[in-house]
N, C-alpha and C positions, 0 to 999 in steps of 0.2 A: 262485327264478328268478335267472338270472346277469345281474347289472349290465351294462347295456348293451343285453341281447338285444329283437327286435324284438316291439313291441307290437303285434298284431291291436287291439285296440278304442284309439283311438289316448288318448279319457277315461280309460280306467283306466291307462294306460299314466303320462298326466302326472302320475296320484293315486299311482303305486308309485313312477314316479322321483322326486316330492317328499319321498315319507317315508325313501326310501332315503337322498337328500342328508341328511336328519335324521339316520339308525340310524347309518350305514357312513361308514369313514374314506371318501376319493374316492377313486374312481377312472376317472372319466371329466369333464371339463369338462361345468359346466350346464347339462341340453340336450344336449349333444353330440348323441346320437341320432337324434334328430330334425331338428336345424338343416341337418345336409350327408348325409345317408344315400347321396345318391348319388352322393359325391366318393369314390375308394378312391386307393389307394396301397400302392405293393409297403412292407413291414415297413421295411426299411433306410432310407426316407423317415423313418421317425422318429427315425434318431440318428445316419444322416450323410446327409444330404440331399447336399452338395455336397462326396465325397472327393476328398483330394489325396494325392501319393505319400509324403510326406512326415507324412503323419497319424499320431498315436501313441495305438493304442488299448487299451484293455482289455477282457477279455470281460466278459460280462452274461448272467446268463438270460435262456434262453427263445433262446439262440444270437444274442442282440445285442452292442453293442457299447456302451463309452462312450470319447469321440477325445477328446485332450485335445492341445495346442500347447505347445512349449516355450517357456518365459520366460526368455532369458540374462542374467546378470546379468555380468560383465565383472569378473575378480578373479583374484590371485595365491591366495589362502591364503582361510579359512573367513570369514573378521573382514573379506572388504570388501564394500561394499555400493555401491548407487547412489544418489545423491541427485536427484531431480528435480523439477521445480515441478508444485505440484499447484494447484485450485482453478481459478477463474473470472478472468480480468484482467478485464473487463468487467462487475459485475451489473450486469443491467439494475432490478434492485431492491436500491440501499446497503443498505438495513434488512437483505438478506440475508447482508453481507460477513463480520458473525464466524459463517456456516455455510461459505462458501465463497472468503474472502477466500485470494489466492494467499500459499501455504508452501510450506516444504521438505518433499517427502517422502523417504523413503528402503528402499529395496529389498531383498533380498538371497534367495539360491537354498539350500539345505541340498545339494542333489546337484550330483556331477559327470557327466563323461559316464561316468568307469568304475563310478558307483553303478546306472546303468540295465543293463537288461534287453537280450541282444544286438540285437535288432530295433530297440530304439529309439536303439543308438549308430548302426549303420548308417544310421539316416535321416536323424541329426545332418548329417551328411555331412560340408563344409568348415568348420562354425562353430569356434570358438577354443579349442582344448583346455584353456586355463586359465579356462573358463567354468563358472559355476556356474549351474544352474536351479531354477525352479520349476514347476508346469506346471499349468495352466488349463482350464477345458471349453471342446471348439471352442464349441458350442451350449448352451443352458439347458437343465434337464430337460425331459424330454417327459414327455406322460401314457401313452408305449407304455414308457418307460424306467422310467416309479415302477408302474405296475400287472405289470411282470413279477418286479421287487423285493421290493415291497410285498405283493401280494396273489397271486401265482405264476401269474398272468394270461399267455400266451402265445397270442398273437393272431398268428394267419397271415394271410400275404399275401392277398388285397388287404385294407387295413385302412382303418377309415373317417380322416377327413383328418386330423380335429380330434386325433389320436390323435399329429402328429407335431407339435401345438402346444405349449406350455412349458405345465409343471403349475401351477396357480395356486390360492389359496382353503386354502391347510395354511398348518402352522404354523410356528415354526421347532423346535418340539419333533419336528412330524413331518420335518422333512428332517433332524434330527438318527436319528432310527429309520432314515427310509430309507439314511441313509450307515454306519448301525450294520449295518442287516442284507445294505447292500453289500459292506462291507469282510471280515463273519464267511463269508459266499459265496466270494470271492475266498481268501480262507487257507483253507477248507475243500477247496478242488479247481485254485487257481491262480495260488498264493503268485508262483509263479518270474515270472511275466510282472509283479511289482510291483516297480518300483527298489528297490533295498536296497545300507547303503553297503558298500564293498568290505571284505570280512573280515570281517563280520558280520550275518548274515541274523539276527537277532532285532529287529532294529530297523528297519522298511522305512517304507516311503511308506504313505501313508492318506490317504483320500478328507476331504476337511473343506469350509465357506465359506472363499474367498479373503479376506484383507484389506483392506480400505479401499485401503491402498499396491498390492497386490498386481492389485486390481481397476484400479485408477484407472492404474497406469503398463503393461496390456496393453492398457486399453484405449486409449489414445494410441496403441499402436503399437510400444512398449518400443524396444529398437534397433533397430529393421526403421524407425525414423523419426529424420532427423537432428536433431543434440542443438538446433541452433536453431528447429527447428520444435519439436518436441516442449515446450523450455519457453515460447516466446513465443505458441505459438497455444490457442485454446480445443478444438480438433478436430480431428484427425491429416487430413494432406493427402488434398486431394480428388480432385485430377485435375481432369478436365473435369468431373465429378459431382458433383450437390446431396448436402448432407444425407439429406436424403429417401432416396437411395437406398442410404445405408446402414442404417435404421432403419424401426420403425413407429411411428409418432406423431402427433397431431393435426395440423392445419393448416387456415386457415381456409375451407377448399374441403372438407373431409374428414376426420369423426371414426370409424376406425375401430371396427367392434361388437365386435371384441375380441381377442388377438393374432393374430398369423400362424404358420404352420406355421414350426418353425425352419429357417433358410438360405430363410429371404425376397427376400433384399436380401445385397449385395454384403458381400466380408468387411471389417476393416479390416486394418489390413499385416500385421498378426501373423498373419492367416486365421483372424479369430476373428467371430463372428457374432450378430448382434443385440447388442452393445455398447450401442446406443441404443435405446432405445424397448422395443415390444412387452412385456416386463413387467417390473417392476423386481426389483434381483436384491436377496438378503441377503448380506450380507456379517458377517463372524468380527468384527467392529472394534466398538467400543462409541462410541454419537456422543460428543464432546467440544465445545464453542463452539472455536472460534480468535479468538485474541484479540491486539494485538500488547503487544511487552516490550520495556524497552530492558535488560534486564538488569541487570551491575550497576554501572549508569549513565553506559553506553557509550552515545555518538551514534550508531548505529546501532540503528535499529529491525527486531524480527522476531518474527513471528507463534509463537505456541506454544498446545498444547493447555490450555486451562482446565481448573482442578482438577476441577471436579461433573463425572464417569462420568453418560451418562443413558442413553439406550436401546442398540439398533446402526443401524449407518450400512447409509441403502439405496442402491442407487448404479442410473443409466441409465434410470431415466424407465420409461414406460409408454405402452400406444396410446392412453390417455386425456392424457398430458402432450405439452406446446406445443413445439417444435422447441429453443426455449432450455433445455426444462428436460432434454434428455438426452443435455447434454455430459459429458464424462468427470468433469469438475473438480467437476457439482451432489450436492450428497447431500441426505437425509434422513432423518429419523429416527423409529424405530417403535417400540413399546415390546413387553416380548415377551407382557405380559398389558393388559387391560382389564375395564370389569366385564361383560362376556362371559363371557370366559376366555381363554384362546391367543388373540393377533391373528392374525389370517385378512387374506386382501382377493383379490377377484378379479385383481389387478393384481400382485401381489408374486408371487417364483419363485425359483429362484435355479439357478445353476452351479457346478460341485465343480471344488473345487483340489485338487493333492497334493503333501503337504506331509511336513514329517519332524522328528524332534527334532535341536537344535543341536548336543548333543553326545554322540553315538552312541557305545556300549561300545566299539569297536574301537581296536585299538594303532594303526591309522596314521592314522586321526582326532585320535587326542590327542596326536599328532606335529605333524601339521599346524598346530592350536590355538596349542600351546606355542611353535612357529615364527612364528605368525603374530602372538603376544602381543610378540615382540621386532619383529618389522618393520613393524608396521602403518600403511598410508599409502593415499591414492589418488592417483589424476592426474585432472586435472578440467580440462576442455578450456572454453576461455573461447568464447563465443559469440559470433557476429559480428551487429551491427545495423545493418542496412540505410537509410539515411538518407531520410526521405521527399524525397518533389519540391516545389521550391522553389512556392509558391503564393501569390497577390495575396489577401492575407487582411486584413479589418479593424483599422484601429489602436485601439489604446484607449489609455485617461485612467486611470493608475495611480495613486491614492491612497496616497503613502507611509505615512500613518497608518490606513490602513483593513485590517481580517483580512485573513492569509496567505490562506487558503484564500475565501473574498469576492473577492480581487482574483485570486484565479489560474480563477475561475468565470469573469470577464468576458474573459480570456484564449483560456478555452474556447468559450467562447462566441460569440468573434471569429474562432473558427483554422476556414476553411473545408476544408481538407487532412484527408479521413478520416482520415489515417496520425497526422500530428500531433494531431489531436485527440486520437485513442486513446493519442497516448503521453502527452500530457497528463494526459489522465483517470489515467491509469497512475500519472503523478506526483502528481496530486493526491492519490490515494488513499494515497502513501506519506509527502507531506505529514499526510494526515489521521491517520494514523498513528502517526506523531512526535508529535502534537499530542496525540494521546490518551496516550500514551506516557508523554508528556513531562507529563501532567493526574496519570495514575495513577502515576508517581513525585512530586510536587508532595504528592499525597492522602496517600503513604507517609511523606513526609517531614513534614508537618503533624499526621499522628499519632507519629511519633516524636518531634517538638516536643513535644505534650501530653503524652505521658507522660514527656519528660525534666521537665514541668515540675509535674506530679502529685508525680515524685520528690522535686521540690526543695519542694515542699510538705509533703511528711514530712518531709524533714529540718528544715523550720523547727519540726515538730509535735516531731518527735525532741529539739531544743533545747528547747522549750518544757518538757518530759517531767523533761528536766535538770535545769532550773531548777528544778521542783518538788521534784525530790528534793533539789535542794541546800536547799533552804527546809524540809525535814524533818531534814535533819542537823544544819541548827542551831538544832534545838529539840529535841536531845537533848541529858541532862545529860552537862555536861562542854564545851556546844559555845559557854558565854560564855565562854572561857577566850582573853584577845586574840590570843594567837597563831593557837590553832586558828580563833578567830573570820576574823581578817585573812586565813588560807588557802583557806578558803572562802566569802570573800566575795571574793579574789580568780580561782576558780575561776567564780563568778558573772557577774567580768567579762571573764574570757576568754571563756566562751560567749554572752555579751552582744555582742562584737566577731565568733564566728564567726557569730551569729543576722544579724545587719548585714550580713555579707558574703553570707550563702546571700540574705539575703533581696533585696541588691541583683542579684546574679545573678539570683535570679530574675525581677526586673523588666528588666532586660535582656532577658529571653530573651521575655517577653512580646509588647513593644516589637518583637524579631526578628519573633516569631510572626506579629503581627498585620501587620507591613512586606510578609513573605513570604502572609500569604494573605489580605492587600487584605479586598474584601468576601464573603466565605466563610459559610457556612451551616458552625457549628460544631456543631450537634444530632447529625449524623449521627455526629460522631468520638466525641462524649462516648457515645452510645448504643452505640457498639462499645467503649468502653471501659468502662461500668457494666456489662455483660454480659461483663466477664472475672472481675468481683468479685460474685458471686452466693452465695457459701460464709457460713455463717453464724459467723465466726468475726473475733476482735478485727482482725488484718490488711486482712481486704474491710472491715468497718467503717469503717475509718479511711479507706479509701481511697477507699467513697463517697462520706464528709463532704470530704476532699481535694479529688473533682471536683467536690461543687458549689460547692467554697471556688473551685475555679481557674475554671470558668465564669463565678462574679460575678465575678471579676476580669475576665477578660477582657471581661465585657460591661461595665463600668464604664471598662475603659481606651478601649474604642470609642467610647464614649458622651462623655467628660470628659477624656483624653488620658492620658499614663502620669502626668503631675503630678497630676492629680484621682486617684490614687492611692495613698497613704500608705502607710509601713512599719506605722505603729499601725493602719488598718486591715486592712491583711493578717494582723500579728497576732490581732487582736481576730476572726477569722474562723477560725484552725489551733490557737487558746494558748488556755487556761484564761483565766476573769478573773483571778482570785485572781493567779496563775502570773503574769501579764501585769500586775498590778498590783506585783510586786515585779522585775519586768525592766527598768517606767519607771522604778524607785526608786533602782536599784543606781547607787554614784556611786563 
């Protein structure tokens, strides 16, 4: 029997579509059939609900379509890109700021207008000839758009509703098949309607998930929103209009049972749809923490991706998520198995970008490049901030000696003026920042201290070593001879004078160490630093006995000050006895 089709006994009918959802990839939302049988809709309700003239579409089986929206990016030559703020200025949860704390993102298009297809330069119309794009789905898939793909499914008009809703409950192995058995359709009968760059059709656009950037700066509104809205607000301007009516999503009046047909709800400025809510999309981007840096030891602070790759970034909330959680700036992250297998979720869906390689066979591509390797620059238009309104706001009692960030809460705390607040908050969060910044370079530098001072611990072990062998040369024959005697006994006390000085240096640097990290829990530096000497070899050896020689010191110098401890003890801890018996003796 064909998936979908109408059950007479309506028991047997729930016992086939449950083992089916088992056997068969999907291809109809859970239930579907039964939930709205009597809602229909003409075909083209599932993959443009709401056209404009200016749509740019590609064919599909089964005589559909998929519309996608140009993204321009604003550039002389291949190499410029856009930078814009990405992220949350506001979480309402700190805990979540290294997911969503505000950074740079930065943009860029592979095509120009001469790499598209004639239809879609004509719809261009007046945009900026030295623009480069990328281009986005107006809508998320549907389940009339994956079951004509996927399973050659062609369902005629009137079709039931659920059919023009986003595909939910796959993988992302299967939206990788579905874009595979998209793209080999399209080259098999309708290559020409695909951008391709100029002077070389072997290398064209292809269906793929958008980026994290790619995602995050259409949905803002890309340039169809001015550069100071776009980085100062959390959600591209509304008009007279809620939230709400660009999106589906919970609300404490109303938990949607499950998405909406796509073009619900209003577009955002770029004419793109459902951006928020109704189900969350996947995106190409691997999650990363943000974390902030001051680099390399620049007063300025700025967020960057942390090293550990972990899953991909999900971006736009779901009709189960809360109005906060399906701003542009929120992500989340999914991982692509469990012990399941493929992660699935009724909630997750996604929409195709098309995308292209950066540097395409063609001679006047690699013109451009080589051009734009010699001129590369941008212009970057500074933003204007609008000053809040003057407001009778509480005074407060600033504690010169009390935490930065403590006394700029009692500030916030006082500022009745929404605006100010917000920018406050704003600052604190870039206070807090610095602070951490300024903790994680502090951390850096206290373990570069330990291990300059591990170093200087071998070298006192190095002289000690010295010594020994010089105490072996002169008990070979020939070595009572006074001259030979006198030269090496004065080589004894040359290194007797360099051991003095390494070993005052080193106490110096203790002294630094411990000035600089006050009261510090030094467990954690030492345990990163035994775990780089793991090798079973004389080097890591020595270098173990080193940290726990320089531990006791330093818990000895905490304890009893640097005078409570001796040259003779620091020896008697890195130097043979014997060795250290003929080093006090040397006169």
């Amino acid at each position: 029997m064909r998936r979908g089709a109408v059950c007479e006994n309506i028991s047997r009918c729930l016992v086939l579509l449950a083992l089916l959802t088992l056997l068969c990839p999907p291809a109809l939302p859970q239930a579907a059939a039964l939930r709205r049988q009597d809602e229909k809709l003409a075909a083209d309700k599932a993959w443009n609900p709401r056209p404009d003239p200016d749509d740019l579409t590609l064919p599909m089986p089964c005589d559909g379509r998929m519309v996608f929206r140009p993204v321009a990016v604003p550039g002389k030559n291949p190499l410029y890109d856009k930078k814009f703020i990405m992220g949350v200025h506001a979480a309402a949860d700190p805990t979540r700021e290294k997911y969503e704390r505000v950074r740079d993102g930065h943009v860029g298009g592979p095509f120009t207008r001469e790499d598209m297809p004639a239809p879609w330069r004509v719809k261009l119309g007046g945009q900026p000839s030295e623009n480069f794009y990328y281009f986005i789905a107006k809508y998320e898939v549907t389940w009339w758009q994956w079951n004509a793909v996927m399973n050659g499914q062609c369902l005629k008009a009137p079709i039931p509703k659920e059919m023009a809703e986003p595909v939910s409950g796959i993988s992302w192995f299967e939206m990788q098949e579905f874009m595979r058995n998209y793209m080999l359709w399209l080259l098999a009968g309708h290559k020409e309607t695909l951008p391709m760059y100029k002077g070389n059709d072997k290398d064209i656009a292809y269906p793929r998930l958008p980026t994290e950037e790619e995602w995050e700066f259409a949905a803002r509104g890309g340039l169809n929103v001015p550069e100071e809205s776009r980085n100062q607000e959390d959600f591209h301007p509304l008009g007279e209009l809620e939230r709400a009516d660009f999106g589906v999503f919970s609300t404490r009046d109303k938990i949607p049972a499950g998405p909406a047909p796509i073009g619900s709800r209003h577009p955002n400025p770029l004419k793109l749809y459902d951006m928020a809510g109704n189900v969350k999309e996947l995106t190409q981007s691997s999650f990363r923490f943000s974390i902030p840096d001051m680099g390399n030891g620049e007063k300025t602070v700025a967020p960057r991706p942390h090293g550990s790759v972990g899953g991909l970034v999900v971006k736009g909330g779901s009709f189960r998520s809360g109005e906060e959680d399906v701003l542009p700036g929120k992500r989340e992250e999914t991982a692509l198995f469990n012990e399941s297998g493929p992660v699935k979720s009724r909630e997750l869906g996604f929409r195709l970008a098309l995308g292209g390689i950066n540097t395409p066979a063609s001679a006047e591509r690699m013109k451009q490049l080589r051009l734009a390797e010699r001129s590369l620059g941008e212009k970057r238009a500074a933003g204007q901030t609008i000053p809040p309104p003057a407001l009778a706001d509480s005074p407060v009692k600033i504690d010169p000696s009390g935490e930065l960030t403590a006394e700029l809460n009692k500030i916030i705390q006082a500022t009745a003026s929404p605006v100010a607040r917000g920018n406050l908050e704003q600052y604190r969060r870039m206070v807090t920042d610095y602070e951490n910044a300024v903790e994680r370079r502090e951390d850096a530098e206290i373990l570069s201290g330990l291990r300059s001072l591990l170093y200087h611990v071998e070298g006192q072990r190095n002289a000690g070593a010295r010594f020994s062998y010089l105490n072996l040369i002169m008990q070979q024959p020939g070595a009572d001879n006074p001259a030979v005697r006198e030269r090496n006994r004065q080589s004894m006390r040359d290194w007797r004078t360099v051991l003095n000085n390494m070993t005052n240096n080193y106490k110096e640097g203790l002294s630094h160490l411990l000035k600089k990290a006050r009261d510090r829990d030094f467990s954690s530096y030492f345990a990163q630093l035994r775990s780089e000497y793991t090798t079973d070899d004389l080097y890591s050896r020595h270098m173990i006995e080193n940290l726990a020689a320089l531990e006791k010191h330093l818990r000895k110098v905490r304890l009893r000050s640097l005078d409570g401890l001796s040259k003779e003890d620091i020896w008697r801890d890195v130097i043979q006895e014997k060795t250290l018996k003929s080093i006090m003796e040397i006169k």
